[in-house]
N, C-alpha and C positions, 0 to 999 in steps of 0.2 A: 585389875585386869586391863590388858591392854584394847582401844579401842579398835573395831573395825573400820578398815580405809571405804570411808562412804563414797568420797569422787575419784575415782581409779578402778585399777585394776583387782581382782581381786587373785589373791597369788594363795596356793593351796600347796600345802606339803604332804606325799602320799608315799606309804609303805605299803608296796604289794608284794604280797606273799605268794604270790597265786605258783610261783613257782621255790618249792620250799628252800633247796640245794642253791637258788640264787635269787636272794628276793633284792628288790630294788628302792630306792628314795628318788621319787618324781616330783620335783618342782613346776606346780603348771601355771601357767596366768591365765583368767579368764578377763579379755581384755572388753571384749562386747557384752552389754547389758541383755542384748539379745540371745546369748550364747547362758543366761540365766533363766532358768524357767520353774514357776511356782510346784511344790509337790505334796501331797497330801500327810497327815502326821500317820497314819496306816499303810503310806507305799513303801511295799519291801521288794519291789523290782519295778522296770519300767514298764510301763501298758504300751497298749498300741499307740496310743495320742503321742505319749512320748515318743515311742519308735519313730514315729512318722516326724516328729518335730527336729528330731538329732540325722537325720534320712534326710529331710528339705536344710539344716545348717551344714551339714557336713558337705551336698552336693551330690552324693553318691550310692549308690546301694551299698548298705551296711547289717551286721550282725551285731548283734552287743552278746560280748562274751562276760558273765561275771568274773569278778576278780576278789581275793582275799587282799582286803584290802585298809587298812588306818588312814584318815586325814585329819589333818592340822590346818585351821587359816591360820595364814601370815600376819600377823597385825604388825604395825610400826610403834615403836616403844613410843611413850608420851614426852 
């Protein structure tokens, strides 16, 4: 298995389905270590802590909409 990129970015491949008739392949980088935040092995949506945490990075009043969604990390072959 290929290793994950420890010093960089970490690049994530995502299939959402959330729309069935046109679902899409999102390539995202998450390029800040700040923009990573720890989560518990029983969180199955995000709580307010988190609300508030993706609200102060993002800058703006936001909604988080769930999505049907698959990701993959990127790794770099060895």
């Amino acid at each position: 298995m290929a290793q994950p990129v420890i010093n960089g970015p970490w690049r994530l491949l995502v299939l959402d389905r959330s729309d069935g008739a046109d679902p899409k392949w999102i390539l995202c980088v998450v390029a800040s270590p700040a923009d990573v935040r720890p989560a518990a092995p029983a969180d199955e949506a995000p709580d307010e802590v988190t609300a508030r945490w993706v609200t102060a990075r993002h800058g703006h009043p936001i909604v988080l909409a769930p999505v049907r969604a698959s990701v993959w990390r990127v790794d770099r072959r060895p």
